[in-house]
N, C-alpha and C positions, 0 to 999 in steps of 0.2 A: 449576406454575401461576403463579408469581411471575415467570415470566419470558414467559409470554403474558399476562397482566397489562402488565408492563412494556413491550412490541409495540406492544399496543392503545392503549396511553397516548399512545405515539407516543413515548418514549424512547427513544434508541439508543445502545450501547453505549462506552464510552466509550473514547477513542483510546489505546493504546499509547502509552508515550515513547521515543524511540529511547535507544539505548545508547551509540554510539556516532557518532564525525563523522571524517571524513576530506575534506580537500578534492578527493581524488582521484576521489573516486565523486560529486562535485559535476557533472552534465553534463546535457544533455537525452540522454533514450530513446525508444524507440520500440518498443513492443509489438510481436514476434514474430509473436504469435497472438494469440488470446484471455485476455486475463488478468484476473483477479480481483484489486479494488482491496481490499484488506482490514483492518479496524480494528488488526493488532496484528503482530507478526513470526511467520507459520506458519499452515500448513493451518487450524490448530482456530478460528482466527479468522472471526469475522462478517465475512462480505465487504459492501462497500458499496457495490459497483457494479461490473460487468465491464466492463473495457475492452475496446474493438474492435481485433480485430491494424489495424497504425496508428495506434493513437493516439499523438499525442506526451505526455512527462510528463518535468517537471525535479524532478532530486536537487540539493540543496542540499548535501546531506550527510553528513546524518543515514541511520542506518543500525542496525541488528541483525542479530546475526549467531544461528544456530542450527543447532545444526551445524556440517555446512560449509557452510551454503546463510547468503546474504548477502542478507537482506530490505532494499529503498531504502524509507527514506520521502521517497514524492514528492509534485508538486504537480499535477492533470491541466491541460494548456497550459488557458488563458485559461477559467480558472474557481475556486470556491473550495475543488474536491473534495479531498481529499489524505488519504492513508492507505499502505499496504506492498505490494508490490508485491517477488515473488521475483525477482532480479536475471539470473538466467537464463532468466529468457520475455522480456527485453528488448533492444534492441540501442541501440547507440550511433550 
């Protein structure tokens, strides 16, 4: 109940921090497919919006790893959305 309470209110979930930076995964991407923009590193995360395959999105850096799967947190081009995104539904 507490957490459709918190919906209704119009809260939303608060951002992951990445873990890690590397400047090498610093680039623009380009969604594969369809991908899901999502607040934290991993499936279990509230997504915040789905990206259209094509969209473009810049990694600054910042990144989580899980697994072996390397979550970017990105920025979607020319706007203020940004949240994780798995690195393997993207291309460069």
């Amino acid at each position: 109940q507490a957490e459709v309470n918190r919906l209704l209110k119009g809260d939303k979930p608060k951002m992951q921090r990445a873990k890690s930076f590397s400047v090498k995964v610093a680039k623009k991407y380009t969604a594969k497919t369809t991908v899901p923009l999502r607040y934290g590193a991993g499936n279990g995360y509230q997504s915040v919006m789905t990206l259209g395959k094509g969209t473009t999105v810049r990694c600054y850096g910042f990144y989580t790893k899980v697994g072996d799967v390397r979550w970017l947190y990105v920025r979607v081009n020319n706007s203020k959305l940004e949240g994780y995104v798995d690195e393997r539904l993207l291309t460069r």
